[in-house]
C-alpha distance (Angstrom), angle and dihedral (degrees) to the residues before:
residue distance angle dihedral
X1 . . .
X2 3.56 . .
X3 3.53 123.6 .
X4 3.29 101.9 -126.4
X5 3.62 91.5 66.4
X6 4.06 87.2 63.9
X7 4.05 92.2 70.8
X8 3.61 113.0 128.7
X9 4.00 106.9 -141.0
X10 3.69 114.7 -151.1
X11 3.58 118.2 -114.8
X12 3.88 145.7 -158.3
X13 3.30 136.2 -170.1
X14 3.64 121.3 -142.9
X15 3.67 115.4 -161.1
X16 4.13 141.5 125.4
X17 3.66 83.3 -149.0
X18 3.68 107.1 90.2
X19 3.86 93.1 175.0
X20 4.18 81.8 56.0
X21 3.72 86.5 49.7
X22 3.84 99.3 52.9
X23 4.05 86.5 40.9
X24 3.75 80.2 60.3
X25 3.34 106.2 47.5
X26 3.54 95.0 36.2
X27 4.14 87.9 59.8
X28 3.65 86.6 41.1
X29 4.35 97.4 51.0
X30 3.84 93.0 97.6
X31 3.24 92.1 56.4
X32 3.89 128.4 90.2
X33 4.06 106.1 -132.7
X34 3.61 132.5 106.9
X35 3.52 112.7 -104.3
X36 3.97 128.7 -170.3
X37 3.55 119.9 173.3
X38 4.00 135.1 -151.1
X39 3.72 138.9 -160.2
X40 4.24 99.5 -157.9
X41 3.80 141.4 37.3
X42 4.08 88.3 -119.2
X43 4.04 92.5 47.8
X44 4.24 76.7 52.1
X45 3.84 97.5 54.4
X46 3.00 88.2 45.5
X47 4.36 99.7 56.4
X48 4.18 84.6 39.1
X49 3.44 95.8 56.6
X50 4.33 87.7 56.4
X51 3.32 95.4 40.3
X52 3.69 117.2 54.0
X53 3.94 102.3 172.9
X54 3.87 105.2 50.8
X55 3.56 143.5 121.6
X56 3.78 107.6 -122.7
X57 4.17 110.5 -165.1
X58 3.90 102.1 -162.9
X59 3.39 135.7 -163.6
X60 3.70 111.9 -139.1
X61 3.79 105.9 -140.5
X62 3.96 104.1 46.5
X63 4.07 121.0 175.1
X64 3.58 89.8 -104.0
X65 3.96 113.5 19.6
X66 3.95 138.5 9.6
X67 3.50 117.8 -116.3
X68 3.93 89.3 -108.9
X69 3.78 86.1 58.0
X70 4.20 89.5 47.6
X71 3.93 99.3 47.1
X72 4.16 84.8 42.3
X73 3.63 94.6 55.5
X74 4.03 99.8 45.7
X75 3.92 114.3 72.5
X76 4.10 100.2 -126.6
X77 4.08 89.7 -173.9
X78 3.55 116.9 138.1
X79 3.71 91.4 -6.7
X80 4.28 124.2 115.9
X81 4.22 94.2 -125.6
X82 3.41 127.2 145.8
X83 3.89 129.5 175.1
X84 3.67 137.0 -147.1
X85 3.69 111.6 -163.2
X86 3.59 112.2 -154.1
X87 4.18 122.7 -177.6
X88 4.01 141.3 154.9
X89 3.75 93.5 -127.0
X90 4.02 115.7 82.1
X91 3.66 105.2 -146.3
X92 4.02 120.9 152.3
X93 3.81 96.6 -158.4
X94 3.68 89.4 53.1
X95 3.84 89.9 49.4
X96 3.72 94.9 45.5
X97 3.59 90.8 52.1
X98 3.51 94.8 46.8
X99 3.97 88.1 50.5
X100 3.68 93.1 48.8
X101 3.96 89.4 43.8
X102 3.86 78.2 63.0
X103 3.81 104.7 -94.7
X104 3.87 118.4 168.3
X105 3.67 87.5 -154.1
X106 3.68 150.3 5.5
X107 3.77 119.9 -160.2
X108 3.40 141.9 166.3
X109 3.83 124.9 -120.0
X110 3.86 103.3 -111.7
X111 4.00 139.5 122.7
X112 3.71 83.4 -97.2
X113 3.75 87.3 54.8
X114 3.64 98.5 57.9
X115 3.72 91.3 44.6
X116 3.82 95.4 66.1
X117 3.74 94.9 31.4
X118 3.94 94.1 101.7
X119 4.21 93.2 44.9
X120 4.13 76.7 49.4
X121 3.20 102.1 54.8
X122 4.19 97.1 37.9
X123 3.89 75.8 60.5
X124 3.26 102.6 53.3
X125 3.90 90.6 37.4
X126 3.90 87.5 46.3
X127 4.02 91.0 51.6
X128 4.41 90.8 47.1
X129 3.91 85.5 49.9
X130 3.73 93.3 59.6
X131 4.09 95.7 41.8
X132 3.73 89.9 54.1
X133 3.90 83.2 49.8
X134 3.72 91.6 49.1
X135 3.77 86.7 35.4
X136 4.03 89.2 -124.4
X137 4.28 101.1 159.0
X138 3.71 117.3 178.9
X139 3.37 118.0 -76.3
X140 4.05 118.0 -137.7
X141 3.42 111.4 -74.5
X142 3.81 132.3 -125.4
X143 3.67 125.6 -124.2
X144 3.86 112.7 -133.2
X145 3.77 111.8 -150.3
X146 3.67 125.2 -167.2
């Protein structure tokens, strides 16, 4: 296997939900990444714009912000992010927009959920390796309006 592949991806958690973020971390302890957490969209903007390769797994309703209104408000240019927005609520215009926005992933909070998160996030850490290989940053974003 290359080595590349082996990179370990910091991550944050976005969520007001603090029970949701020690459910997270708890299902994520055997694993090997870095993982911050956050309560609010600002606290979020705020991690992103210090860390520009990370995996950010996002709630979509947060006490002060959506997640559209987070990943709209951070400049992702030239940086290796990519987003998993997670919520309660299934709503396919939400998730389309999200996708279109630029989301890696949108998943709904469930025990299924946290059972795949780790083969998720290897994924997604897996798929960041190889663009910094292939030196592939993010490219500026669009804004979707409806």
């Amino acid at each position: 296997m290359n080595s590349f592949l082996t990179v370990r991806t910091p991550i944050l958690i976005v969520d007001d939900d603090i029970w949701m973020i020690k459910l997270i971390l708890q299902r994520l302890s055997s694993e090997d990444y870095n993982i911050e957490s956050v309560t609010s969209g600002h606290e979020a903007i705020a991690w992103i714009e210090n860390h520009p390769e990370s995996i950010i797994l996002i709630d979509y309703e947060l006490i002060d912000m959506t997640a559209y209104e987070v990943l709209t408000r951070i400049d992702i240019q030239d940086r290796y992010l990519e987003f998993i927005v997670m919520t309660s609520i299934e709503d396919i215009k939400i998730a389309i927009m999200m996708t279109e926005l630029g989301a890696f992933d949108f998943v709904i909070k469930s025990s299924e959920f946290l059972i795949d998160l780790p083969m998720v996030l290897k994924k997604v850490d897996q798929y960041l390796a190889i663009r910094k290989q292939l030196k592939i940053p993010n490219a500026k974003q669009k804004v979707i309006t409806s």
